[in-house]
Backbone as a chain_set.jsonl record, in Angstrom:
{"seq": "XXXXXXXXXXXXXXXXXXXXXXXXXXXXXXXXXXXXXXXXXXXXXXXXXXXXXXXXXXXXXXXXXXXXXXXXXXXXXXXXXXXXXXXXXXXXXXXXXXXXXXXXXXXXXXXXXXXXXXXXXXXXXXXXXXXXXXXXXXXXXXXXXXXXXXXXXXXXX", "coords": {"N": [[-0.299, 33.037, 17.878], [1.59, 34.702, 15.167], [4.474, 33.039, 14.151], [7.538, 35.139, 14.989], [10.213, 36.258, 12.458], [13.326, 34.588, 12.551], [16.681, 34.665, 11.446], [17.788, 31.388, 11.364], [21.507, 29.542, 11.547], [21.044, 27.033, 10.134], [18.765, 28.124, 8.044], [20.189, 30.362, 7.264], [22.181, 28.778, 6.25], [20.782, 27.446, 3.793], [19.794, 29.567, 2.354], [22.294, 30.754, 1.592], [23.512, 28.196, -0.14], [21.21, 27.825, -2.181], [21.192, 30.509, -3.42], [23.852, 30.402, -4.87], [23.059, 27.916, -6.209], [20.497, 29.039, -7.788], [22.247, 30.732, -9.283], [24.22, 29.666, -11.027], [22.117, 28.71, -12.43], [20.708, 26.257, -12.109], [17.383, 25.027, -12.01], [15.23, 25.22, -9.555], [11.944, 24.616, -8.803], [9.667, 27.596, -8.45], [11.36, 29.105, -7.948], [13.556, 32.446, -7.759], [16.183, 34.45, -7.975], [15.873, 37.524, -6.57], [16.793, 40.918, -6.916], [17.703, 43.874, -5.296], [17.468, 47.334, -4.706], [19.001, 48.792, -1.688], [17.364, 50.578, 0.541], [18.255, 52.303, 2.102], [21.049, 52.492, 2.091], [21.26, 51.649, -0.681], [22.767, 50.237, -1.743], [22.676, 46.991, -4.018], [21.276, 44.148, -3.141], [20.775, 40.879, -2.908], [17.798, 37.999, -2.562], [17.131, 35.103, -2.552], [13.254, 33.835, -3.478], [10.493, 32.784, -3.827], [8.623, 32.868, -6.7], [5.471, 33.48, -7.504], [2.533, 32.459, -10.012], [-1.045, 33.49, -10.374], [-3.793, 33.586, -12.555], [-2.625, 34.122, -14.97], [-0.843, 35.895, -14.345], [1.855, 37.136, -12.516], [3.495, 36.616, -9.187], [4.949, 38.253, -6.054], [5.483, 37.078, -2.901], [5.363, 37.753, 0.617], [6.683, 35.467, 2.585], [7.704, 35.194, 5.266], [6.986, 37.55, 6.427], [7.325, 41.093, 6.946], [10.2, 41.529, 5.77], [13.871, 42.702, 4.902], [13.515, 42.815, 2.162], [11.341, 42.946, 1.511], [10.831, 46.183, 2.635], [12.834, 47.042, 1.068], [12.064, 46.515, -1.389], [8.943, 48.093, -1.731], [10.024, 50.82, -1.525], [11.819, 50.881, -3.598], [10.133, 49.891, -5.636], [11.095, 48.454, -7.967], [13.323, 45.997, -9.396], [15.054, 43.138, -9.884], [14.535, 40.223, -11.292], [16.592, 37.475, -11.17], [17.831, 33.725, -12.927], [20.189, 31.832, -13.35], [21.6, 32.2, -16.58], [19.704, 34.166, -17.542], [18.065, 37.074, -16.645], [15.754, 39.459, -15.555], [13.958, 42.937, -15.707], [12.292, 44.019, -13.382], [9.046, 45.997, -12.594], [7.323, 46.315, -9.405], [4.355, 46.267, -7.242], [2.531, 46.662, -4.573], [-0.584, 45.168, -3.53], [-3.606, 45.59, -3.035], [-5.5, 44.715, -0.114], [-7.713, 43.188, -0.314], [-7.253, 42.275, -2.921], [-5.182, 41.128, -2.383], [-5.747, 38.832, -0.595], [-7.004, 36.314, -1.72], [-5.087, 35.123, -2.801], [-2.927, 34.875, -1.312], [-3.812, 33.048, -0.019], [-3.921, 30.798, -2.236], [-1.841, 30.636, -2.232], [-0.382, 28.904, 0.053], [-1.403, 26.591, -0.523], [0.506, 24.575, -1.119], [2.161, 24.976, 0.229], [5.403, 24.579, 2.306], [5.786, 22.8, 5.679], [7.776, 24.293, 7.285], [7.063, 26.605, 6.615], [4.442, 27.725, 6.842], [4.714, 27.847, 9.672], [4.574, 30.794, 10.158], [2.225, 31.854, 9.502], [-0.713, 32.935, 10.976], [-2.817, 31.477, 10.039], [-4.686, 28.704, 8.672], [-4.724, 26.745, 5.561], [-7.119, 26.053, 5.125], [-8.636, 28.321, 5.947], [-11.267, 31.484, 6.232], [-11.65, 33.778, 3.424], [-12.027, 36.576, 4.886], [-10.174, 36.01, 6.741], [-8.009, 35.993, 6.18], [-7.488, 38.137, 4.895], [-6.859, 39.523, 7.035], [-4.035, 38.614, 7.753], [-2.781, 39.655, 5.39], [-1.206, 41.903, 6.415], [0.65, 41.302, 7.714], [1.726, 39.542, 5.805], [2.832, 40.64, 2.782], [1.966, 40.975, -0.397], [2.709, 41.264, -3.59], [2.273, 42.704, -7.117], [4.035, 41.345, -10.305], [5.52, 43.008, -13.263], [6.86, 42.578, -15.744], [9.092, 45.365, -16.356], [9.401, 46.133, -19.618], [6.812, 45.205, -20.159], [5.549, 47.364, -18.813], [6.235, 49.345, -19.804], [5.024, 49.176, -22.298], [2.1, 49.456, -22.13], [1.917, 51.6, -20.515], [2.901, 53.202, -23.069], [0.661, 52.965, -24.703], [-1.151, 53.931, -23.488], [-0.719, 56.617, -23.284], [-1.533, 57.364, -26.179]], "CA": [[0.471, 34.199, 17.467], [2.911, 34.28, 14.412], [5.843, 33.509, 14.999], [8.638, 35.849, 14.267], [11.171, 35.685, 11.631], [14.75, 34.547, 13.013], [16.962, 32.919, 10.298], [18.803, 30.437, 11.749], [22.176, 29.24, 10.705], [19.94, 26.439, 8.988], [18.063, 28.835, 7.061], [21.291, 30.828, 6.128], [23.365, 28.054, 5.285], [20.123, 26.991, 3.014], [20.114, 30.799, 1.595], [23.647, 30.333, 0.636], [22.975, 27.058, -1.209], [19.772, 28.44, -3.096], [21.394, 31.451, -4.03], [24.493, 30.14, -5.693], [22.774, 27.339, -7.277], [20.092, 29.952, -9.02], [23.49, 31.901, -10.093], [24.592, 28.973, -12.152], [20.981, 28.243, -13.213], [19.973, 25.308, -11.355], [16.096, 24.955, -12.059], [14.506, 25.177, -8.324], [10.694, 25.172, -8.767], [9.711, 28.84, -9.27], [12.505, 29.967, -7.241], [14.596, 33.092, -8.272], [16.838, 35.395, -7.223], [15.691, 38.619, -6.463], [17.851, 41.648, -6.663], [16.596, 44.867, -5.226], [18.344, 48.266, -4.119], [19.082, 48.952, -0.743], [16.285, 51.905, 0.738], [19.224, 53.22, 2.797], [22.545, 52.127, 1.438], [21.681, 51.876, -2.251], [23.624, 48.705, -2.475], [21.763, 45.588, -4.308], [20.614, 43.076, -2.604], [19.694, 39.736, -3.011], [17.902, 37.21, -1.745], [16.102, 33.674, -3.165], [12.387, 33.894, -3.311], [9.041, 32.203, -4.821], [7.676, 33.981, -7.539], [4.144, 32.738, -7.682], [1.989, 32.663, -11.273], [-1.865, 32.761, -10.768], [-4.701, 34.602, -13.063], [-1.947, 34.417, -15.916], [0.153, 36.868, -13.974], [3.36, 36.797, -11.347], [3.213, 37.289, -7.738], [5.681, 37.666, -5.182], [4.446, 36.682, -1.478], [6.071, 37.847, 1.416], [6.293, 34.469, 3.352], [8.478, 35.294, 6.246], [6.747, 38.925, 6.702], [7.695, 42.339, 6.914], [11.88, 41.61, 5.814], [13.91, 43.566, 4.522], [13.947, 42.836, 0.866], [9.751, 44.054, 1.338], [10.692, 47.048, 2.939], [13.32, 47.672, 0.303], [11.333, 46.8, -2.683], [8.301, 48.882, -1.179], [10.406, 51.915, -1.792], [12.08, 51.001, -4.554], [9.35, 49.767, -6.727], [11.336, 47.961, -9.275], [14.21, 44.791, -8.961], [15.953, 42.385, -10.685], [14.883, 38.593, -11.404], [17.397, 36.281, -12.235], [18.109, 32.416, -12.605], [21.345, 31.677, -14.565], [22.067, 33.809, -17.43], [18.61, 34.973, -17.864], [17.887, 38.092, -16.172], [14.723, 40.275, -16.022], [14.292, 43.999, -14.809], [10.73, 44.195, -13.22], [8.327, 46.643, -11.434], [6.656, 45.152, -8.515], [3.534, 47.093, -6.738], [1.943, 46.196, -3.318], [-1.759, 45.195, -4.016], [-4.907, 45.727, -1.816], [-5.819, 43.4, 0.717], [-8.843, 42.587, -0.916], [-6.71, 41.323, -3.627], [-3.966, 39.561, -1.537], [-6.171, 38.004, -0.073], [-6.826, 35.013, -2.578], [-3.503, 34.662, -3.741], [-2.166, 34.009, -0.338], [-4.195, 31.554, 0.532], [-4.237, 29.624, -2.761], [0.313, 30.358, -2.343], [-0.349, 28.503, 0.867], [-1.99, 25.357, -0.572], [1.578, 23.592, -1.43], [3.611, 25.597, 1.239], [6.078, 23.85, 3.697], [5.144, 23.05, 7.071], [8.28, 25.413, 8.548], [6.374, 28.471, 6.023], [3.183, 27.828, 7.442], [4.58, 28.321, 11.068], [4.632, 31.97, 10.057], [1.09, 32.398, 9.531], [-1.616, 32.753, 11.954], [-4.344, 31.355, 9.32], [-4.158, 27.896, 7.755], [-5.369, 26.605, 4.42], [-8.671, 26.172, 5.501], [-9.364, 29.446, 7.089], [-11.972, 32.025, 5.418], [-11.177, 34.666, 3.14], [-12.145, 37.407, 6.086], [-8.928, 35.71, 7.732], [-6.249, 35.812, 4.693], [-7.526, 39.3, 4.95], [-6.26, 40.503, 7.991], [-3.277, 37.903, 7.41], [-2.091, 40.334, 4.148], [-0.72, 43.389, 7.062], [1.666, 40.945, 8.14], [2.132, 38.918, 4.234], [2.154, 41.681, 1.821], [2.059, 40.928, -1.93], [3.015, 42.492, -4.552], [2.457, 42.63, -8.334], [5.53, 41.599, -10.955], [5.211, 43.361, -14.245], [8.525, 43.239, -16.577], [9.535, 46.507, -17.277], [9.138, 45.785, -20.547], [5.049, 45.244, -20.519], [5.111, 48.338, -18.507], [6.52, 50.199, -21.115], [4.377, 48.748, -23.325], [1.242, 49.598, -21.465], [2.16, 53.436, -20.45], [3.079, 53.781, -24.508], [-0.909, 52.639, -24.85], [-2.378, 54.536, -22.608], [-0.375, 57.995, -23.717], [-1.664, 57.419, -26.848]], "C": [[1.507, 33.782, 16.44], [4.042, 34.329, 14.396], [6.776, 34.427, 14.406], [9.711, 35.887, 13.783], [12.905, 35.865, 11.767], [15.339, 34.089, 12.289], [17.874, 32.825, 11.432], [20.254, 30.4, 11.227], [21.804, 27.912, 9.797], [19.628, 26.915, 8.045], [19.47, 29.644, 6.253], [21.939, 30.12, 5.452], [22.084, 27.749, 3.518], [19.841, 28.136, 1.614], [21.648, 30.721, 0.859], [23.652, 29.59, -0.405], [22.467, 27.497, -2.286], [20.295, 29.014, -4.118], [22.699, 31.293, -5.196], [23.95, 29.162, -6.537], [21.774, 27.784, -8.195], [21.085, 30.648, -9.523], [23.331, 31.055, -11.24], [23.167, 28.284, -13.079], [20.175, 27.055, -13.087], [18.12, 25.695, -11.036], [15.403, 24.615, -10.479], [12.739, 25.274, -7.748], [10.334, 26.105, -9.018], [10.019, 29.459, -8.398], [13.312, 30.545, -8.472], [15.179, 33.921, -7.783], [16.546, 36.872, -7.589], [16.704, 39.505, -6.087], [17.075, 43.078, -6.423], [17.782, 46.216, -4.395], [17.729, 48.954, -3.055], [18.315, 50.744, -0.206], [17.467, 53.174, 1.484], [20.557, 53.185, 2.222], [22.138, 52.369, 0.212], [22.49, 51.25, -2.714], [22.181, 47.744, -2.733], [22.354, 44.766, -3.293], [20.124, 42.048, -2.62], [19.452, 38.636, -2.436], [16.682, 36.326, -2.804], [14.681, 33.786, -2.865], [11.519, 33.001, -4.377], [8.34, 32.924, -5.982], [6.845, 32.982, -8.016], [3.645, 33.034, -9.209], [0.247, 32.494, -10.83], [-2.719, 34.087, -11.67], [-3.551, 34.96, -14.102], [-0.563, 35.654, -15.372], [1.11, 36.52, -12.462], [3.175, 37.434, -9.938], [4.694, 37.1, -6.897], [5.155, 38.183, -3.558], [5.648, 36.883, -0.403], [5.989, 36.489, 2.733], [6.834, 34.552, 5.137], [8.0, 37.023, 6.942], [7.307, 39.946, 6.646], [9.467, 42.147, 6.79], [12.441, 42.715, 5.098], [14.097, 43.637, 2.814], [12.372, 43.471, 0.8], [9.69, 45.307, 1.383], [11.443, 47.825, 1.567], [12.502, 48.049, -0.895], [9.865, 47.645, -2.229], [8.993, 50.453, -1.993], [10.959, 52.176, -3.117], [11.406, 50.551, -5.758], [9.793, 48.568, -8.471], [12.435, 47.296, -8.429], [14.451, 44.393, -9.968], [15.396, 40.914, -10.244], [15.671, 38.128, -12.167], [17.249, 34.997, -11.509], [18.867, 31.966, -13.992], [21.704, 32.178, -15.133], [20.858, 34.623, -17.633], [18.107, 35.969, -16.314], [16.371, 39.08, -16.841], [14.721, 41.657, -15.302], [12.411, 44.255, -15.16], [10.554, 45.407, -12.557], [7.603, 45.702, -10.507], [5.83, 46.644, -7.192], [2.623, 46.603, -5.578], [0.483, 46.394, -3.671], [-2.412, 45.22, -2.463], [-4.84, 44.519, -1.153], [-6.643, 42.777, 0.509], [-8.416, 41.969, -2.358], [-6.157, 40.489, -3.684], [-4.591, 38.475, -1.316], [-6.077, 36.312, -0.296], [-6.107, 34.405, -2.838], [-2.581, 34.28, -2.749], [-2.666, 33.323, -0.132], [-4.199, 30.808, -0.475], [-2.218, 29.668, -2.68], [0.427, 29.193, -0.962], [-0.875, 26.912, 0.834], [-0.877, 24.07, -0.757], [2.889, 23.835, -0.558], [4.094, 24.073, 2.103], [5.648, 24.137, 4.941], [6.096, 24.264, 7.829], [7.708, 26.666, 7.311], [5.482, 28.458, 6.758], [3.287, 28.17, 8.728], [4.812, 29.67, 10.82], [3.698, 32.943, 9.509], [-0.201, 31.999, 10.36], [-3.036, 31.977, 11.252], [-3.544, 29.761, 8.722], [-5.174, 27.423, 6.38], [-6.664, 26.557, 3.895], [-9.089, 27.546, 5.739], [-10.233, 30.721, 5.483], [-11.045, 33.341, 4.67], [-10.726, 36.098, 3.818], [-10.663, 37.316, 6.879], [-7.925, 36.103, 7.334], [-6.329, 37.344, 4.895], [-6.98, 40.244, 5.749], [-4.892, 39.974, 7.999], [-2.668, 38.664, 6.681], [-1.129, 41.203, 4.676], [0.539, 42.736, 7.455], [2.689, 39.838, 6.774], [1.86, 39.608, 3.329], [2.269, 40.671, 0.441], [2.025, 41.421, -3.05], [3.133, 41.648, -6.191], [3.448, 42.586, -9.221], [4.745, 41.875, -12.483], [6.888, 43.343, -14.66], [8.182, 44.764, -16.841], [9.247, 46.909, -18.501], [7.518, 46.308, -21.382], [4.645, 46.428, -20.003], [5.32, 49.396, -18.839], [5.409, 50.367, -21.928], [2.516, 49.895, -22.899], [1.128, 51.82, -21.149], [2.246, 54.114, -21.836], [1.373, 53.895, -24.818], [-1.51, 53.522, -24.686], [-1.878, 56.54, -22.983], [-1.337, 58.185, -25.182], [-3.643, 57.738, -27.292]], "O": [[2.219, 32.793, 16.613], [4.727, 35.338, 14.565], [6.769, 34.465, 13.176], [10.578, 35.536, 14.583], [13.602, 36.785, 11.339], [14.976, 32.943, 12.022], [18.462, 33.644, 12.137], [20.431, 31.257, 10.361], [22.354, 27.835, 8.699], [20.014, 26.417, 6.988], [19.738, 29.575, 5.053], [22.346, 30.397, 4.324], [22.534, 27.85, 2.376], [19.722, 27.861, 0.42], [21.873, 30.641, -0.348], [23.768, 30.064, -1.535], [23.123, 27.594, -3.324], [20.213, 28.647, -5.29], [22.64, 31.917, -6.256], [24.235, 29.333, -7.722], [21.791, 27.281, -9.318], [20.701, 31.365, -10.447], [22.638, 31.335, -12.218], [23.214, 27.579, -14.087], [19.173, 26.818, -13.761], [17.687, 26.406, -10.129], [15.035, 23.444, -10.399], [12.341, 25.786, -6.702], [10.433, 26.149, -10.244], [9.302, 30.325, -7.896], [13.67, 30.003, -9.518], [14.569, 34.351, -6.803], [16.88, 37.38, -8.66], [17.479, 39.216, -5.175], [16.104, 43.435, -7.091], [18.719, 45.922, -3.653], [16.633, 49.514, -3.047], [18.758, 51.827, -0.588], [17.484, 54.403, 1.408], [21.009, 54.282, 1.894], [22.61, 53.414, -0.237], [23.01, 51.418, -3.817], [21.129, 47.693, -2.097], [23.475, 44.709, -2.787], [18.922, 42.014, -2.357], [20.342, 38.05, -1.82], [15.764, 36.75, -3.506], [14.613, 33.874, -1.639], [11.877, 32.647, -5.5], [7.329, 33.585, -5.744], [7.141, 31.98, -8.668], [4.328, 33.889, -9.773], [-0.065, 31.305, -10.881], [-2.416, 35.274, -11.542], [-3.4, 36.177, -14.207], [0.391, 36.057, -16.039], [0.85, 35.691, -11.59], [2.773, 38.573, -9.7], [5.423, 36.115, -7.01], [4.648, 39.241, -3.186], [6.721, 36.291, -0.518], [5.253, 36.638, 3.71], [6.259, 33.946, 6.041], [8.662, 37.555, 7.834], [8.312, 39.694, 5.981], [10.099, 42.626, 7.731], [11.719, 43.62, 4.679], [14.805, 44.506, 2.305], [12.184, 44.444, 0.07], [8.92, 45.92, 0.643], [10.98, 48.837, 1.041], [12.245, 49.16, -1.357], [9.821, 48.115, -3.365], [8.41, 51.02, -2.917], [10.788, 53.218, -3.75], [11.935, 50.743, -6.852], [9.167, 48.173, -9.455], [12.673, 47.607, -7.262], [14.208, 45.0, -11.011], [15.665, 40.425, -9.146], [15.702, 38.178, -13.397], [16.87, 34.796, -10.355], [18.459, 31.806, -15.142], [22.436, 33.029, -14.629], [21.023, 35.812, -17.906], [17.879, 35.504, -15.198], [16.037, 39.313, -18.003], [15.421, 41.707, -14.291], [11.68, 44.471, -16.126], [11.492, 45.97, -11.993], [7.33, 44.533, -10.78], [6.41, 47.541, -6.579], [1.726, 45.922, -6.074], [0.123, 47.503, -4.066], [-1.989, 45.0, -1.328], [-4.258, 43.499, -1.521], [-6.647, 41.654, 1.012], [-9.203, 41.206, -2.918], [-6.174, 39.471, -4.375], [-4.237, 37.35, -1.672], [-5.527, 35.425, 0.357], [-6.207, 33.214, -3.129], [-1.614, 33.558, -2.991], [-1.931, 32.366, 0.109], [-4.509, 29.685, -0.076], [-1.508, 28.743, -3.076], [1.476, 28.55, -0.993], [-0.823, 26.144, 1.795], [-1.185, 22.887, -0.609], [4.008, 23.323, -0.532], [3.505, 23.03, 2.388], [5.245, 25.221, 5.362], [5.627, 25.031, 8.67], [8.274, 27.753, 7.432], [5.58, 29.333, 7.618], [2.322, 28.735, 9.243], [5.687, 29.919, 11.649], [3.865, 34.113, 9.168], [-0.634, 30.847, 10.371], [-4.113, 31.917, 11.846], [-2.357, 29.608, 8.436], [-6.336, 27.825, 6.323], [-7.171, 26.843, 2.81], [-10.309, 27.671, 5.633], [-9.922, 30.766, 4.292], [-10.02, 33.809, 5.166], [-9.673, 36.697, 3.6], [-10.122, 38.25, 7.471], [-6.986, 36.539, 7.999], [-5.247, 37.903, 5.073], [-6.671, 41.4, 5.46], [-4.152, 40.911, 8.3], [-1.514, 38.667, 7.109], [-0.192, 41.509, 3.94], [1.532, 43.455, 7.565], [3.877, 39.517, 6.812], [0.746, 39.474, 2.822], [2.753, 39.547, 0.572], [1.062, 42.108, -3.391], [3.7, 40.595, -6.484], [4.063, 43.651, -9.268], [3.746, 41.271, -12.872], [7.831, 43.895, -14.092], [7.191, 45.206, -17.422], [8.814, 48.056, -18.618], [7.155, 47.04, -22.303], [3.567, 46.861, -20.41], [4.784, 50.402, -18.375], [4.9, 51.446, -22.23], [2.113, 50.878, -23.52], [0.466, 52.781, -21.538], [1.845, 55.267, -21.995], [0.922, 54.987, -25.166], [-2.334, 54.014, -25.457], [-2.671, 57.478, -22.9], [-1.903, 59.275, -25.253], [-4.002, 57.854, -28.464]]}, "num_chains": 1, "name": "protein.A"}
């Protein structure tokens, strides 16, 4: 069974850390700080995350499951990446499960052992598995703003 997601004061103090050293721009792998407005409050929000790259395009992987920066961005559809002074203002769209699928299990090929205790499937396991795996690891599509401008101008046309 997977286990369920408690932070610690470990994990917060490590959220603290993260999050101020993406402020000042500290290069962290393809960690960034996600900013996203609150579904009920309508205050931002942020919290340090992975933003994955495969198939030329950006993913972000819910590793810890159903939290609340998923539920938020879910509703709110669009966020804020930053790391340092550079800032982006994305959309971000929850894909099929028949798309997740792949993309969690190849996000899972370099994970940490305490991520992996928060999925019932491991690196090995069949696609069929990652599949039912997605209800509890959603994933969602990052498009800048920008390209999705770009793209809607296209398609009016």
């Amino acid at each position: 069974m997977t286990k369920s997601f408690r932070p610690t004061l470990f994990f917060r103090a490590g959220h603290i850390i993260n999050t101020f050293l993406l402020r000042i721009g500290v290069k962290k792998g393809n960690m960034v700080l996600l900013t996203v407005r609150g579904r009920k409050s309508g205050q931002p929000y942020t919290v340090p995350i992975a933003l994955h790259e495969y198939g030329g395009q950006r993913w972000l992987i819910a590793p810890y499951g159903i939290v609340q920066w998923v539920r938020n961005l879910r509703v709110a559809g669009e966020a804020t990446l930053t790391r340092g002074r550079y800032s982006e203002h994305i959309s971000a769209t929850e894909v099929s499960v028949q798309e997740a699928a792949p993309i969690l299990k190849k996000s899972l090929i370099n994970a940490r052992s305490f991520v992996l205790a928060y999925f019932d499937v491991t690196t090995d396991a069949s696609l069929a598995e990652f599949e039912r795996e997605v209800a509890n690891h959603p994933v969602f599509l990052v498009k800048s703003c920008s390209e999705k401008l770009q793209a809607d101008k296209s398609t009016l046309q």
